[in-house]
N, C-alpha and C positions, 0 to 999 in steps of 0.2 A: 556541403551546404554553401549556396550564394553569398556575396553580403548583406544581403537584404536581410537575413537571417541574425545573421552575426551583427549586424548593427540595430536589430530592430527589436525581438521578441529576445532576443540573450543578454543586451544591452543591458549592462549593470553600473554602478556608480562605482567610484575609484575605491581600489582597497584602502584598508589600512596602512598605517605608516610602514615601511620598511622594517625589519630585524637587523639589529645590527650584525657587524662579523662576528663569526668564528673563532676565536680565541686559538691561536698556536696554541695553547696546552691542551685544544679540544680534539674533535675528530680526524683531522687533518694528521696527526702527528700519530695516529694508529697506525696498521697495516691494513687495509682494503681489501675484504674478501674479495675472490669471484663471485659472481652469482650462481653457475654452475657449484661451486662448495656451499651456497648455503642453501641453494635447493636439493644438495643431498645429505647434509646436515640435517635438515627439517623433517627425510623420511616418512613423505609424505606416501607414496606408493601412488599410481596412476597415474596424473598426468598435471604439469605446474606452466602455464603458458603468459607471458609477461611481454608487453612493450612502454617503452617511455619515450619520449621525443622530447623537443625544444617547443614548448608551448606556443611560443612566436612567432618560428617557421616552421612549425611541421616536422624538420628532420629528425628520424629516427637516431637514436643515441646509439640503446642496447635493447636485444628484445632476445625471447628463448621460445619455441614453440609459436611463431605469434601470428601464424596460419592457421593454424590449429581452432576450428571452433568448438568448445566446452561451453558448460550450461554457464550464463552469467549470476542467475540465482538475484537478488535485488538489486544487484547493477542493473538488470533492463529496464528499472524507475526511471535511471537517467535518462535513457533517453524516454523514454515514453514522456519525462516531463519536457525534456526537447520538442516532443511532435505535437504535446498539447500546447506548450508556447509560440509555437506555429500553425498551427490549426486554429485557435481558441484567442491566443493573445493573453497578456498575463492578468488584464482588466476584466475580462470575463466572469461573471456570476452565475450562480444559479439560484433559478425561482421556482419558488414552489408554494401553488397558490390555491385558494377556496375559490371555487366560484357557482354559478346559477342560472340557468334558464329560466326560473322563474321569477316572481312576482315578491314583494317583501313590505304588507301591511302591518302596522301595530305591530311588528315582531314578529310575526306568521310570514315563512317563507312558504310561499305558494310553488311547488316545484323539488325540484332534485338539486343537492349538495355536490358537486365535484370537488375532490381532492385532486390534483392536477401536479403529480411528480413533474421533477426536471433532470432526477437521477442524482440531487446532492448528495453528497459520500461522508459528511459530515454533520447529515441533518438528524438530530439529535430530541430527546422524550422535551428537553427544554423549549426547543425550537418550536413544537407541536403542539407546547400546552400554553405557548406566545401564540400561534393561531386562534388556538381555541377561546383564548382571551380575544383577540381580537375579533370573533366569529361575535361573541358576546357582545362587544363594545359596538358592531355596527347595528345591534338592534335587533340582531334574531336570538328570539327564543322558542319557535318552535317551528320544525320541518316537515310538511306533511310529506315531501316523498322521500327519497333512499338517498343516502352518504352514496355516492358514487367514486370507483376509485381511475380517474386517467394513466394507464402504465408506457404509452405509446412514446416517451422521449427515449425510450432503450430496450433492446432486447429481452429478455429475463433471460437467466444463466444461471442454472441449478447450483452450480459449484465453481470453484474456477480452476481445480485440479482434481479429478476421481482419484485420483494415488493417493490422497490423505485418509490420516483415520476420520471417522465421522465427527466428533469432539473436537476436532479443528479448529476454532473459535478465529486462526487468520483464512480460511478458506470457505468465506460468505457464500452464499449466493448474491445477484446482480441484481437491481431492477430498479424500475425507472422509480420507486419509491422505495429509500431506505432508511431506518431508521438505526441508530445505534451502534451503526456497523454492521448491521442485520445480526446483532447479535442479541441475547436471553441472560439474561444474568440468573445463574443457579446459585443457590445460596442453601447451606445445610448446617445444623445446629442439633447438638446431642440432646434428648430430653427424657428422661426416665428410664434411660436403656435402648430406646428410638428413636428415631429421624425426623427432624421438622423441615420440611425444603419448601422455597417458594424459588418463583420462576417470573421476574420484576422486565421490565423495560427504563432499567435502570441509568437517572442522568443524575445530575449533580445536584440537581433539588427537589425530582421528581422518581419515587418508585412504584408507580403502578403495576400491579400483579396482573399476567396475559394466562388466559385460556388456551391457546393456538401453540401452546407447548406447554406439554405435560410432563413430568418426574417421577419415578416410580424407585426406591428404595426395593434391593431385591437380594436373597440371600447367595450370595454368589463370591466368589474372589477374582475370576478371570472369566470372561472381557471386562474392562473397566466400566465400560458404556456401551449399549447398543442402542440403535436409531433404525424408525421407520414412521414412512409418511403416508398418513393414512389423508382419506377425504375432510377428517374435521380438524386433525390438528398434526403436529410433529409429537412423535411418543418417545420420550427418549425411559432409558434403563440404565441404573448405575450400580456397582459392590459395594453391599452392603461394608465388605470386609477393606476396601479402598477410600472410606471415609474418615476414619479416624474420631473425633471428639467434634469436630465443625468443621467449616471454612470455604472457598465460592470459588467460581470459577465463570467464564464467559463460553455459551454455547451458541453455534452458528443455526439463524432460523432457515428454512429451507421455503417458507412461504411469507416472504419480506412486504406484499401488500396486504395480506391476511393481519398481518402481526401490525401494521401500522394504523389499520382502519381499525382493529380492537383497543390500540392505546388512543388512538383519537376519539371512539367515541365516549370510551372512558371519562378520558377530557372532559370533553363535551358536557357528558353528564355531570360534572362536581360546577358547572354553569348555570344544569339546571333546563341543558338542550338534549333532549334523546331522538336518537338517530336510530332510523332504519337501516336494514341492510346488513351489511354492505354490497354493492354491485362491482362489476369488477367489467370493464369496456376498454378501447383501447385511444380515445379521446372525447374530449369535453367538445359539447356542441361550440359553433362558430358565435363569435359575438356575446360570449356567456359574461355577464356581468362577475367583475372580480369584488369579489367580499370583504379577502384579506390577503395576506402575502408576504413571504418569509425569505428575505433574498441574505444570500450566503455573504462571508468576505471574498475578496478577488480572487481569483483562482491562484494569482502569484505565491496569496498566503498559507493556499490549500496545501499547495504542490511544496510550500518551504515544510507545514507537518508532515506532508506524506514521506519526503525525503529526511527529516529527523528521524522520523516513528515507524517507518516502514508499511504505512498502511495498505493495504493489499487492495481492498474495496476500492480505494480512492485511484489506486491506478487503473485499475481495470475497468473504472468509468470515464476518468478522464482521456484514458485510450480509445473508449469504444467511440465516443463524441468527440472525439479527432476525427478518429475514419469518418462519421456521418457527416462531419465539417468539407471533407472529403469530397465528398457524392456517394460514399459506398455508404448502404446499410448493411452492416454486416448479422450474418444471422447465430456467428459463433465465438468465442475467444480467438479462438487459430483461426478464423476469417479472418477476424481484426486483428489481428500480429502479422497476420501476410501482408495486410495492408500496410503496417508502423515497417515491417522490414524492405517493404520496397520505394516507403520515403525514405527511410536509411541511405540505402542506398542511390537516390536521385540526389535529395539533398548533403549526405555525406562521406557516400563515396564506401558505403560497405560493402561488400559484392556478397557475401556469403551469410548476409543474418540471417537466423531464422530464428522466429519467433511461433509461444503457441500460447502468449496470454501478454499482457501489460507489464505485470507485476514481478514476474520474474519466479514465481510458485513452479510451476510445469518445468519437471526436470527436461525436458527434451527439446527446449530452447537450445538455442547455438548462437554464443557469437567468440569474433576471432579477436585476440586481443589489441592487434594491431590495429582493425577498422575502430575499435573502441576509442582507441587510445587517439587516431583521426578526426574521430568524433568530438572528442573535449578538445581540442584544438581548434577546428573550424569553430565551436563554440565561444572557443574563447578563454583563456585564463582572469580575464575580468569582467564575464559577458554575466547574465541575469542563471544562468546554468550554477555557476562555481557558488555563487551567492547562497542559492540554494541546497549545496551542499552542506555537511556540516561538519565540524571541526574534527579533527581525526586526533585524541592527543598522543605524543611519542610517549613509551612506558619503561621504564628503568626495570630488573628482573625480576624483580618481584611484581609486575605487574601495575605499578602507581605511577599516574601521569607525573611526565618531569615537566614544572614551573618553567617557559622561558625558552623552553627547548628552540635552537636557533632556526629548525624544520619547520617550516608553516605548513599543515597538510588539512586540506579539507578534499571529502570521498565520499562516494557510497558503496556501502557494505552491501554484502550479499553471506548468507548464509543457509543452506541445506543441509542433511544427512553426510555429510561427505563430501559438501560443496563448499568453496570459501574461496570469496571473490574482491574484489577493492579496484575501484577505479576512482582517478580523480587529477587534482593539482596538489605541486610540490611547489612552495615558493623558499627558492633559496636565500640566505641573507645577503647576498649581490641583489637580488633581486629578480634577479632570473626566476621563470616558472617553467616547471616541468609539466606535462600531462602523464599519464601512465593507466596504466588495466595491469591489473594480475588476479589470475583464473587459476585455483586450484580445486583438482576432482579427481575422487578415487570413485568411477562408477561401477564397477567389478565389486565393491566393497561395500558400494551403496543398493544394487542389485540385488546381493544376497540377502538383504536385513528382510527377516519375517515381520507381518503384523505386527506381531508383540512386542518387538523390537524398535520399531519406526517412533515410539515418543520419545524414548531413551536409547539410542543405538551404542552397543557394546564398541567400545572405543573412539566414540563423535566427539566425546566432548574434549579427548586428549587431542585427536588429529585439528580439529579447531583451533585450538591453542598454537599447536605448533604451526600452523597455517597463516596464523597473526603475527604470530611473533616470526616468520620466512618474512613474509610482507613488510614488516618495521624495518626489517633489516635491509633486506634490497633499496628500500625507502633510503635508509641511512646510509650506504653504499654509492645511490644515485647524488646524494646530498654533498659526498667530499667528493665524489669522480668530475662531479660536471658543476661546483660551485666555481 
């Protein structure tokens, strides 16, 4: 990446103060593993790929494997947030707006209703039912033609990885209008020996119940859920015998403009507006008078929850509208990951990404730790990137962050079946900053997992552990080698 890059879109305000030193009785007065012994300490099986460099110039330190491309797993947020800080800018919003062709006497709107997505990845049952309010407040009460729905700001994308089980609730579908995360909130409660379930569009002050996904209690113990999408709605199936006494869960909708025209009209109605429809077209006519409009926070602040929380949705949007930023319309996820890996590569120099979504979900992603670890560099150890990261804290053995720890590490995690990933900065208390990637993958291990196995895989959650804690340590390694 240029500096127009590194001085513009990653451009951050100074960190915080310094840590002080090191304390002679601290880590210094140990003995310093190799890294080679604690990556065969950790016994991870398959393959463990690491580089770290000197933040400030680039120069490689120590690296293991670090040609090697292995899946990055939610490390590819970072950069996708990189290509949408360059594509997009970090000021950026998304609107998402009502508007009309027609006519609007006495409260009669003469004409058709557009709902006009922008593809915000945080637009929420709250958000929606502030329109509807505001639909009201301009003086319509009644619509003689159809709620029409605009999906044309982005592809729609059924899924964003086929390899998930259906119940996936991080493996939404896309589309230029979403709500919730495009997720269903199920909810289940014991009552006389049987199941009370409802299926909400559930926000923080708003729980409207949706038709467009349906629940069926069924006498069964295995599969947990099955799913199929029919013409009227999403049918989902759950065990009886996998419910227990209550308790909810979030389910991914598979028909994301469907589910949002039924919570909207919803809406609408508790206003006292009923809506035809819905239609579903792929733009609002030209010159359509705006009604009302729901404009997002800046994308800076998008991109700081997505890379807290992991949000899958939100990468995979603000990746797809890079590329269109681009000139490419792309018509697939792995379209637009071909596209984010050959900015990689113009802008930072990785010759071998590959990508097959935003988000980092699709195990068959590829990156090499070394072009990673390139990439937070060019970025910048105090560019608008690191900012966005979040605090990684060091953990004493039992697993309890240690107060004070003289390591300043902020990262982003990745996590799959057998995937366990970390890229980011080390700020030493000299003050030095380190960049670094480490990629661990046992995919032989992750291959073999059956169905049944993929929500809870026999041994994920011990190889995880040990994976974190290889990582803290290399961390802590790199911390007395190069302070």
């Amino acid at each position: 990446m240029g500096s127009t890059v590194a001085g513009g879109a990653f451009a951050g305000a100074p960190d915080r103060s310094l840590r002080p030193l090191i304390r002679p009785d601290g880590i210094f007065e140990r003995s310093i593993p190799e890294a080679a012994d604690l990556i065969a300490r950790a016994e991870l099986g398959g393959r463990v790929g690491f580089a770290v460099a000197d933040a400030a110039t680039g120069r490689m330190l120590e690296v293991a494997h670090p040609l090697f491309g292995l899946p990055p797993a939610s490390v590819a947020k970072a950069v996708t947030t990189a290509y949408a800080l360059d594509r997009l800018g970090p000021g950026y919003r998304f609107r998402t707006r009502l508007v009309t062709d027609g006519t609007l006497t006495d409260g009669r709107l003469d004409g058709d209703l557009w709902l006009v997505g922008s593809g915000d990845p945080v637009f929420d049952t709250d958000a929606l039912a502030g329109m509807a309010g505001a639909l009201a407040d301009a003086g319509v009460r009644e619509v003689t033609g159809q709620l029409r729905l605009a999906t044309d700001a982005l592809p729609f994308i059924y899924q964003i990885d086929p390899g998930q089980l259906p119940h996936a609730g991080y493996n939404p579908s896309i589309s230029a209008l979403n709500l919730n995360f495009n997720r269903v909130h199920f909810e289940w409660t014991r009552e006389n020996g049987d199941y009370a379930v409802t299926m909400q569009a559930r926000s923080s002050s708003y729980s409207p119940g949706v038709q467009s996904s349906q629940m069926t209690v069924e006498d069964r113990d295995f599969p947990v859920y099955t799913f199929e999408a029919t013409d009227a709605r999403d049918v989902w199936t759950v065990a009886r015998g996998a419910l227990g006494n209550g308790g909810a869960r979030w389910l991914p909708t598979r028909r994301p403009a469907v589910y949002v025209a039924e919570v909207f009209q919803t809406l609408a109605r508790s206003y006292g507006i009923v809506l035809d429809g819905p239609a579903f077209s792929e733009s609002a006519p030209m010159g359509a008078a705006v009604l009302a409009e729901h404009v997002s926070d800046p994308l800076e602040d998008i991109l700081r929850g997505m890379m807290r929380w992991s949000t899958n949705l939100t990468a995979e949007v603000v990746g797809l509208l890079a590329t269109q930023a681009g000139g490419v319309r792309p018509a697939s996820l792995a379209e637009s990951g071909a596209e984010m890996a050959a900015w990689m590569e113009d802008r930072l120099g990785a010759r071998h990404a590959r990508f097959v979504d935003h988000s980092g979900l699709g195990v068959d992603s590829r990156l090499r730790p070394q072009d990673m670890t390139s990439a937070l560099v060019t970025a910048g150890p105090n560019g608008l990137l690191r900012d966005l990261m979040k605090d990684i804290p060091m953990r004493d053995d039992a697993g309890n962050a240690i107060p004070d720890h003289p390591l300043s590490v902020v990262a982003k995690t990745g996590t799959l079946n057998f995937v366990s990933s970390l890229a980011g900065y080390v700020r030493l208390p000299t003050g030095r900053d380190l960049a670094f990637a480490i990629f661990c993958a046992d995919l032989d291990r992750r291959a073999a997992l059956t169905q049944a196995q993929m929500e809870r895989p026999p041994g994920g959650r011990s190889y995880n552990g040990r994976a974190k804690r290889l990582q803290q340590a290399l961390i802590e390694r790199w911390g007395a080698v190069y302070a």
